[in-house]
C-alpha positions as a Markdown table, in Angstrom:
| # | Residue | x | y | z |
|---|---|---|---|---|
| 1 | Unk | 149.5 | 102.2 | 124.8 |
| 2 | Unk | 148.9 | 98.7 | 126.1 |
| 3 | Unk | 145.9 | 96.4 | 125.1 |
| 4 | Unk | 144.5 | 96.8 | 129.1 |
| 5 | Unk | 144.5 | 100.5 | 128.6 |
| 6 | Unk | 142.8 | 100.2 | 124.8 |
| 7 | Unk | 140.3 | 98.1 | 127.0 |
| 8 | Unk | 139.8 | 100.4 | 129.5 |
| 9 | Unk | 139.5 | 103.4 | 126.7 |
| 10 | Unk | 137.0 | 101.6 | 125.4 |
| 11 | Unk | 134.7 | 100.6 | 128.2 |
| 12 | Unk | 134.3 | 104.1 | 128.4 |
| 13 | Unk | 133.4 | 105.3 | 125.2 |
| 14 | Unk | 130.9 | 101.8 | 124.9 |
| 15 | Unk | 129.5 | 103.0 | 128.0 |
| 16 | Unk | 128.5 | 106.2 | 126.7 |
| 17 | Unk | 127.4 | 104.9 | 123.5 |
| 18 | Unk | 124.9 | 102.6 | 124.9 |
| 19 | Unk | 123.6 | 105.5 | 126.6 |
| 20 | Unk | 122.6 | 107.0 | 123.8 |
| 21 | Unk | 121.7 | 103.9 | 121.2 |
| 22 | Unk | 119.0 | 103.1 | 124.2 |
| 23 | Unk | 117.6 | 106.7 | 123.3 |
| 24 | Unk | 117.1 | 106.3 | 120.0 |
| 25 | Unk | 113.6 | 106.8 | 119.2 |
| 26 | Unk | 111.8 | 104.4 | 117.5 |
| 27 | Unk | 109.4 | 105.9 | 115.8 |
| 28 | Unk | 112.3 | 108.5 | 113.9 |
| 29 | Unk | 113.8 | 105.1 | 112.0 |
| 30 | Unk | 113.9 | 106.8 | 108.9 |
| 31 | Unk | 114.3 | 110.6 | 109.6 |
| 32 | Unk | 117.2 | 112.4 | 108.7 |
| 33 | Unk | 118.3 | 115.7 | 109.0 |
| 34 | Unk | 119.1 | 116.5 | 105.6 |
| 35 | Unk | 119.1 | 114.4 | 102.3 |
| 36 | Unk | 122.5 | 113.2 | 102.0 |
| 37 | Unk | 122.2 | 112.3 | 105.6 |
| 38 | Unk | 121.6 | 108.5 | 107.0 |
| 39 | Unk | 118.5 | 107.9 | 108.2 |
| 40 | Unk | 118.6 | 107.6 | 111.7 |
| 41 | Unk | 118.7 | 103.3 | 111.8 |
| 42 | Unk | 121.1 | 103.6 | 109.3 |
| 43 | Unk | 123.4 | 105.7 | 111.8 |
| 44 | Unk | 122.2 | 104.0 | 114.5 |
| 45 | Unk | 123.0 | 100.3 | 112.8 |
| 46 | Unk | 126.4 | 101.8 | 111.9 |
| 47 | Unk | 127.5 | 102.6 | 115.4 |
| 48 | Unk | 125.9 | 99.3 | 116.8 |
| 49 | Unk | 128.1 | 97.4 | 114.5 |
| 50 | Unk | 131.7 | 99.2 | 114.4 |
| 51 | Unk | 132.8 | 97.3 | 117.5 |
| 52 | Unk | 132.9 | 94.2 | 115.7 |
| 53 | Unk | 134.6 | 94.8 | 113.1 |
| 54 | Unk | 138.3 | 94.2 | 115.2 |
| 55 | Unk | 138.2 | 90.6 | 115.5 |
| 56 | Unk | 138.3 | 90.5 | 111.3 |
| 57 | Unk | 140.7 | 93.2 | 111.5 |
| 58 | Unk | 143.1 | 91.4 | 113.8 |
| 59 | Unk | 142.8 | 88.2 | 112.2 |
| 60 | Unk | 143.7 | 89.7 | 108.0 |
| 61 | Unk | 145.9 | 91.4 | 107.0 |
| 62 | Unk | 143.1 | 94.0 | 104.6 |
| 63 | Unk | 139.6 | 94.3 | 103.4 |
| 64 | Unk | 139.1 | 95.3 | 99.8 |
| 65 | Unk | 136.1 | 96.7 | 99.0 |
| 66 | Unk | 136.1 | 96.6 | 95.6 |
| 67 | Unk | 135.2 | 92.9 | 96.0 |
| 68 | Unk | 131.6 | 93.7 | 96.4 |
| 69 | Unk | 130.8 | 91.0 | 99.1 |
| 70 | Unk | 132.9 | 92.2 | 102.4 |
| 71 | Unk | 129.9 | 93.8 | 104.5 |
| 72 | Unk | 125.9 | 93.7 | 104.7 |
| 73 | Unk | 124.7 | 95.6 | 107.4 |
| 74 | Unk | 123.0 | 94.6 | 110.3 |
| 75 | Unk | 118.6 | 94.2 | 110.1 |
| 76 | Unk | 117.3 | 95.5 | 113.8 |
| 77 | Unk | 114.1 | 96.3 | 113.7 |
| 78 | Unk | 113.5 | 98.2 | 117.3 |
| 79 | Unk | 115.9 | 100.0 | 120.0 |
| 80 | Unk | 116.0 | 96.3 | 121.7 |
| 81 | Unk | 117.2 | 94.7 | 118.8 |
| 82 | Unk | 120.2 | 97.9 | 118.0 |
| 83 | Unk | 121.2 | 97.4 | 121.8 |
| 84 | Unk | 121.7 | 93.8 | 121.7 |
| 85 | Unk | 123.9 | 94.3 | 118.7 |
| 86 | Unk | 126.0 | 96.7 | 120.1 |
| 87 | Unk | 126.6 | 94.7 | 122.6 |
| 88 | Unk | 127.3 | 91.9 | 121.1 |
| 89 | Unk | 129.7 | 93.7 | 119.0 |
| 90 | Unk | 131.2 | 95.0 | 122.3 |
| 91 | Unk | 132.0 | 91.4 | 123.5 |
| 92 | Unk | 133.4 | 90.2 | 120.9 |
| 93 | Unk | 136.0 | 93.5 | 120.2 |
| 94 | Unk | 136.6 | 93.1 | 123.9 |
| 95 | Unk | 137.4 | 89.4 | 124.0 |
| 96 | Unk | 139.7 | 90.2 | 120.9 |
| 97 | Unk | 141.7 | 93.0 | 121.9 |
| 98 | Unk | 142.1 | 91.0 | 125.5 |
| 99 | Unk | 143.8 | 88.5 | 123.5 |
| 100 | Unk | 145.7 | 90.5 | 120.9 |
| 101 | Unk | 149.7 | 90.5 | 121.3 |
| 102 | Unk | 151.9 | 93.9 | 120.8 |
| 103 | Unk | 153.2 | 92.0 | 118.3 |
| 104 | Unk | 150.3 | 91.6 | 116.5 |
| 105 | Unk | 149.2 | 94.9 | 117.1 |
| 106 | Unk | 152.3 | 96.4 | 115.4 |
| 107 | Unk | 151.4 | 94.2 | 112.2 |
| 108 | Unk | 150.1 | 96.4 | 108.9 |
| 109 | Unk | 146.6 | 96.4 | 108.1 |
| 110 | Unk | 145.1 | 97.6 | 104.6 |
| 111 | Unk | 141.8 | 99.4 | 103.5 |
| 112 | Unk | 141.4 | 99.3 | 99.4 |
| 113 | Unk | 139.2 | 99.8 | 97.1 |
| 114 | Unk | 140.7 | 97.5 | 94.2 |
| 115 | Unk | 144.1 | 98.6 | 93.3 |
| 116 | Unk | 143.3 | 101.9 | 95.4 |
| 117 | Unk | 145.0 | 101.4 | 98.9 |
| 118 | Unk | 142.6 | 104.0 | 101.0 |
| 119 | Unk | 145.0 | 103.1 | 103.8 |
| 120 | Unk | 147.6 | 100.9 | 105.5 |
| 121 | Unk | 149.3 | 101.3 | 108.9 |
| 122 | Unk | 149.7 | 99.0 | 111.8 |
| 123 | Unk | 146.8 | 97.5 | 113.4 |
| 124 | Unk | 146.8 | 99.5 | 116.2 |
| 125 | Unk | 146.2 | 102.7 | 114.9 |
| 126 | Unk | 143.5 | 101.5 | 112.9 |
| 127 | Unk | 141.9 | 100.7 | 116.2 |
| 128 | Unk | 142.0 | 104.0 | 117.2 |
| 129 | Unk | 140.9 | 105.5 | 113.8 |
| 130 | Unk | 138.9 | 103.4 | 111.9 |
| 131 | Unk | 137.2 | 102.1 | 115.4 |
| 132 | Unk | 136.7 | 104.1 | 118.1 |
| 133 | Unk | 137.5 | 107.6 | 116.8 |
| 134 | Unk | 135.0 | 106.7 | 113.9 |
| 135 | Unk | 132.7 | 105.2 | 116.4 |
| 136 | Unk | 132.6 | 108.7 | 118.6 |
| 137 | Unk | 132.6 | 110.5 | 115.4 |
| 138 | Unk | 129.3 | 108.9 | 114.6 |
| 139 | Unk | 127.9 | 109.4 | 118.1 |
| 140 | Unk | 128.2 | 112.8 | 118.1 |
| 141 | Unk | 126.3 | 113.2 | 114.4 |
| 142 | Unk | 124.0 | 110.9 | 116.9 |
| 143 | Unk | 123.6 | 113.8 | 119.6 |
| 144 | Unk | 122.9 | 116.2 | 117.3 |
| 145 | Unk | 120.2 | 114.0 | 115.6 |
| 146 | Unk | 119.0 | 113.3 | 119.0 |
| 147 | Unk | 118.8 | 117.0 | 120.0 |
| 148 | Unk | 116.9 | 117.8 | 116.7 |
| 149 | Unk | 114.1 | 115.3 | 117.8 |
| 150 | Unk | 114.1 | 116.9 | 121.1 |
| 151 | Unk | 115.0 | 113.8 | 123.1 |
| 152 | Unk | 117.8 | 114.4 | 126.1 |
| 153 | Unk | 121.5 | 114.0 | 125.4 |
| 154 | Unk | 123.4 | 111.9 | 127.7 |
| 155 | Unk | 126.2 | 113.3 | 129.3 |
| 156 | Unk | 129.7 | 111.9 | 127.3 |
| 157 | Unk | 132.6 | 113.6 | 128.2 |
| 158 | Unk | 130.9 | 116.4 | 131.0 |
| 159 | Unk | 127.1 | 117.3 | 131.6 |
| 160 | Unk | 125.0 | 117.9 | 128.2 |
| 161 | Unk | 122.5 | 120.5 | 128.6 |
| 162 | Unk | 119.9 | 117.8 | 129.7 |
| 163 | Unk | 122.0 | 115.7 | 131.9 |
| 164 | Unk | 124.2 | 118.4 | 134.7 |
| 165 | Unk | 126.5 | 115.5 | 135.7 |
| 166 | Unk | 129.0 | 114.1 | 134.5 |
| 167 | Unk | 129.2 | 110.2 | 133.4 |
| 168 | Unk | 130.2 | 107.8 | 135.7 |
């Protein structure tokens, strides 16, 4: 699959997820649906920053988080401030995958902990996995968080049972 149709892919599925992130009520920051749960800004603030992590993943070659210092997450403090993060995140996965070659694509790319490799395949599989299949993974723990705080689903893939049409 070409980086136009990655783009395309994606522009859907950040579509969608907007839809919901501007959903998120404020005023359930910190509820959960069970104790080893996030907290809902913790989700929320997850999914707002995945997007961004491609340009550093195109541009090494691993991450090792053993080394204690590779990620601090995101402070938003209001629905406003979790949109304008996601979509800043968005631009700047967009305007790096626009400008990523096959070539570099096809390179390897590691996940470790230490000496533990977690993972390593070529970049463009951990695009699809550790990006936007993680990224929908974590919007549908989102729908179901949104659903226990009785605020309407979106439609994603076909009509939720608040929304009867499907997304354009």
């Amino acid at each position: 699959m070409g980086t136009h149709a990655l783009v395309m892919e994606f522009d859907h599925e950040a579509k969608t997820t907007r839809r919901m992130l501007e959903r998120v009520p404020e005023d359930k920051w910190d509820w959960k649906p069970h104790e080893k749960s996030m907290t809902m800004k913790q989700l929320t603030t997850h999914i707002a920053e995945m997007p961004g992590w491609l340009p550093m993943m195109l541009q090494t070659k691993e991450l090792d988080m053993g080394a204690g210092n590779y990620f601090e997450p995101a402070k938003v403090n209001n629905r406003k401030e979790l949109v304008a993060l996601f979509d800043a995140n968005v631009a700047k996965m967009r305007e790096a995958l626009a400008g990523a070659t096959d070539e570099v694509m096809k390179e390897n790319w590691a996940l470790r902990n230490g000496e533990t490799v977690i993972f390593s395949q070529p970049k463009a599989g951990v695009l699809r996995g550790m990006i936007v299949n993680h990224l929908i993974h974590h919007r549908g723990q989102l729908s179901v968080y949104l659903r226990l705080n009785d605020v309407p689903v979106p439609s994603i893939y076909g009509p939720s049972a608040d929304e009867q049409s499907a997304p354009s």
